[in-house]
C-alpha positions in Angstrom: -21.5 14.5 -1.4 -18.0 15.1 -2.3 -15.4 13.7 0.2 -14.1 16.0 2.6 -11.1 13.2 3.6 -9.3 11.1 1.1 -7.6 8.0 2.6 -5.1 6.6 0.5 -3.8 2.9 0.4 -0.2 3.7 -0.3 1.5 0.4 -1.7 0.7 -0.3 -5.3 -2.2 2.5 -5.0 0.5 5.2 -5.0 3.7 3.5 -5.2 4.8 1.1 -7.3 6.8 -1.8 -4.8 7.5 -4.3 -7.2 9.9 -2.8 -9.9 12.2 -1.7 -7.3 12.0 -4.6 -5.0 13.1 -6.7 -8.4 15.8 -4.0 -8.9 17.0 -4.2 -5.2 16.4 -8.2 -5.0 18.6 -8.5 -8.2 21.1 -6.2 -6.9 21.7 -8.1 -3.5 21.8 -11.6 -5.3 24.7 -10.1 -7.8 26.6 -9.1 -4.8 25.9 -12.4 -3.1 26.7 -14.3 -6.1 23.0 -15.9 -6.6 21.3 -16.5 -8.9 17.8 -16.9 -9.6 14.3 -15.7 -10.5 14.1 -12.4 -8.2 10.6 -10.9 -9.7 9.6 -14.8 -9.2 10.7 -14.5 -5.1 9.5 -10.8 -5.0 6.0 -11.4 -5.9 5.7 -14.9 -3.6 7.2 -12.4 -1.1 4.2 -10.2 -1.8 1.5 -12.6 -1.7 2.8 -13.9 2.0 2.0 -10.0 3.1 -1.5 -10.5 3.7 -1.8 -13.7 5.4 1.4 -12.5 7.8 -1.1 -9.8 8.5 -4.5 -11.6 8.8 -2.7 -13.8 11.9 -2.0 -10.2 13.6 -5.8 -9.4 12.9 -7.0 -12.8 14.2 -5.3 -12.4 17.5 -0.9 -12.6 17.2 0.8 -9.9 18.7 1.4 -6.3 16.8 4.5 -6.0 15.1 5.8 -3.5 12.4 5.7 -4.1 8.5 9.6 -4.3 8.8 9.2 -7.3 10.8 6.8 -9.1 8.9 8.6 -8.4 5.9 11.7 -9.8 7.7 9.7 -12.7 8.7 8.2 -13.5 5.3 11.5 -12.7 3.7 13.0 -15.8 5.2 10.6 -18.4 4.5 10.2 -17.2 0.8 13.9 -17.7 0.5 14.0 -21.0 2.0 11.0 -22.0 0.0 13.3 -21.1 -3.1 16.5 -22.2 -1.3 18.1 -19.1 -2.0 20.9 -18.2 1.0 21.3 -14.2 1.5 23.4 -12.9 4.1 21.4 -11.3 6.7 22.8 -8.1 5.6 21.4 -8.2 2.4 18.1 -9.5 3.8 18.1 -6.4 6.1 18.4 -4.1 3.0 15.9 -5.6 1.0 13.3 -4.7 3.5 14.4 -1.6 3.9 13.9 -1.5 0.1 10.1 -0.6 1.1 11.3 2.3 2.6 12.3 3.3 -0.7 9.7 2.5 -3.9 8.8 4.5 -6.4 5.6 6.9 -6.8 3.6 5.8 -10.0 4.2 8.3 -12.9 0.9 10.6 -12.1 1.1 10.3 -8.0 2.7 13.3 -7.0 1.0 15.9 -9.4 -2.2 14.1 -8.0 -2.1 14.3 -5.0 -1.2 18.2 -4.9 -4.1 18.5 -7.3 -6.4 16.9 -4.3 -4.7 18.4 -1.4 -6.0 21.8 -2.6 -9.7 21.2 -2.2 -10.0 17.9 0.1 -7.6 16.6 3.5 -5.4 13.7 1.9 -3.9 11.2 4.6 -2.2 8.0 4.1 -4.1 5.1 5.2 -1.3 2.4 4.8 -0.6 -0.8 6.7 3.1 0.3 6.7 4.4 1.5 9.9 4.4 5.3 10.1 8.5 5.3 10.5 8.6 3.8 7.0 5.6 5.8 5.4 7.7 8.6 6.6 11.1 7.4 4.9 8.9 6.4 1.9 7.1 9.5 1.4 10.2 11.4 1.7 11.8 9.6 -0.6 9.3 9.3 -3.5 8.5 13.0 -3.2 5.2 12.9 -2.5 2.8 15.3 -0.1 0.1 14.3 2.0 -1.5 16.5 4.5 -1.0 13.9 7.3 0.5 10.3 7.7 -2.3 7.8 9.3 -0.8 4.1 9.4 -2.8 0.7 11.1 -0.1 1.1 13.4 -2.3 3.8 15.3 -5.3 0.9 15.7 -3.1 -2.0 16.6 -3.8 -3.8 13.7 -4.2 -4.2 9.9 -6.2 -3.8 7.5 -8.7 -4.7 6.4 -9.8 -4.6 10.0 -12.4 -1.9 10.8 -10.4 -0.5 13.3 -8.0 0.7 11.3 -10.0 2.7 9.0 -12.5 3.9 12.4 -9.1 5.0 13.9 -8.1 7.0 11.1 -11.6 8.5 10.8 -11.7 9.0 14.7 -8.5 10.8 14.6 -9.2 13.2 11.7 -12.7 13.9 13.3 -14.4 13.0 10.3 -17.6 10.8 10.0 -17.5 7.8 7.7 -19.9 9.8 5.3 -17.6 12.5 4.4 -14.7 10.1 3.7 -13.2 8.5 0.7 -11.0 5.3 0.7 -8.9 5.3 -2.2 -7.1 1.9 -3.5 -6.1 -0.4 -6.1 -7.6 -3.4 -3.9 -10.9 -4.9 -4.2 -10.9 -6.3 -0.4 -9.7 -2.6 1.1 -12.3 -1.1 -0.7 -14.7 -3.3 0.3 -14.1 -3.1 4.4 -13.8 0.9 3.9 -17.0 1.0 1.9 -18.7 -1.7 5.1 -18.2 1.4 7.0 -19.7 3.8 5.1 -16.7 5.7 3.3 -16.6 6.1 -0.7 -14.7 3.6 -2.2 -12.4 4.7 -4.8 -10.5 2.2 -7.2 -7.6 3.5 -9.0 -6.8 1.0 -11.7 -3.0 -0.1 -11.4 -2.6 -2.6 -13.9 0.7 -2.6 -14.1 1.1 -3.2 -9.6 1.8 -6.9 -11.0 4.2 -6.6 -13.7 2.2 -6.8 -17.5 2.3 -10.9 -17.2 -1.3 -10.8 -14.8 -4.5 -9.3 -15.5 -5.3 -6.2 -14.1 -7.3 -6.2 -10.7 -11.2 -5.5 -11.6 -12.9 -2.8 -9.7 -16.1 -4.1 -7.0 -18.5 -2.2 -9.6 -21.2 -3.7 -6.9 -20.3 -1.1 -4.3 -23.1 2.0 -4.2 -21.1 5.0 -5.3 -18.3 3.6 -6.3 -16.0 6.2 -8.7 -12.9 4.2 -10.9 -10.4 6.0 -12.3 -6.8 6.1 -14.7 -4.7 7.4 -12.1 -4.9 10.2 -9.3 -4.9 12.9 -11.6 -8.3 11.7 -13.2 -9.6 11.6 -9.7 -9.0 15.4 -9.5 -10.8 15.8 -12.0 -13.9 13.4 -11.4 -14.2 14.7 -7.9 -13.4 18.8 -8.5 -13.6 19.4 -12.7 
């Protein structure tokens, strides 16, 4: 069955966060008057994302992306021993406020929009999916966020939220990422999981992430314009 509801993972699946966090990291150190290896701090800063968010799954107390960041932000720096001024430690995570859609995101996702319901299904807090979207010139039909659960993914309860608020069963959903372990819960639950290859979400040093070809129905595609055309051509 064709998805009625595409969920989409929004960091690195439709926006690209680590070009401009490098830009913006770069920028603030210049300004400081530090140096050092900013795409090196950017992408530890990236890796501490999900285990800042597993201890919110396991039990810790809710709080926003912005606060995570905030809190991750500081112990990468110190593990580098890199001093910012708070200012430019605030601005840098507002910097995810502001990344840039991948080349094919927008024209993909109005391709979509016109036969399926598209909705963000981001761990990003829905006052900074707001900002971003805005600012990357991208249209969905609505913004979902785990904020609305509690929680983060890859709890179930993020994606059962989202599916409990669009009134859609998990069988006429589609989870669309660039992650193995997102697809994976979504696709526990009985939504479609959708890989979009990204191979660039890590610079061109890394390989790029392989899709879970053992799901049942799994589709892969390019970009978001080739998944217009898989699901409606």
């Amino acid at each position: 069955m064709t998805p009625r509801v595409l969920l989409f993972d929004v960091f690195g699946t439709v926006v690209d966060w680590r070009s401009p966090l490098i830009e913006a990291a770069t920028a603030a150190g210049a300004r400081a008057g530090v140096q050092a290896r900013w795409a090196d701090v950017v992408d530890d800063w990236r890796r501490a994302y999900q285990p800042a968010l597993n201890q919110v799954i396991g039990g810790a107390a809710w709080q926003d992306l912005d606060s995570l960041h905030a809190r991750t932000l500081d112990m990468v720096l110190a593990g580098h021993r890199i001093d910012l001024p708070p200012g430019e430690r605030d601005g840098l995570v507002r910097g995810w406020h502001q990344l840039r859609a991948w080349p094919d995101s927008a024209a993909g996702l109005e391709a979509l929009r016109r036969r399926h319901l598209t909705a963000t299904l981001s761990n990003g807090h829905l006052a900074l999916l707001a900002n971003l979207v805005k600012f990357a010139g991208l249209r969905f039909d609505v913004l979902l966020s785990a904020q609305l659960a509690a929680s983060y993914k890859p709890a179930p309860e993020v994606y059962l939220t989202a599916l409990r608020l669009l009134g859609c069963p998990p069988g006429q959903a589609a989870m669309v990422a660039a992650h193995e372990g997102d697809l994976r819960a979504a696709a526990a639950l009985g939504l479609r999981p959708v890989f979009v290859a990204r191979p660039l979400e890590w610079g061109p040093g890394p390989g790029p992430e392989q899709p879970p070809s053992d799901l049942d129905g799994l589709i892969v595609v390019s970009d978001l314009n080739a998944l217009a055309d898989a699901l409606d051509g």
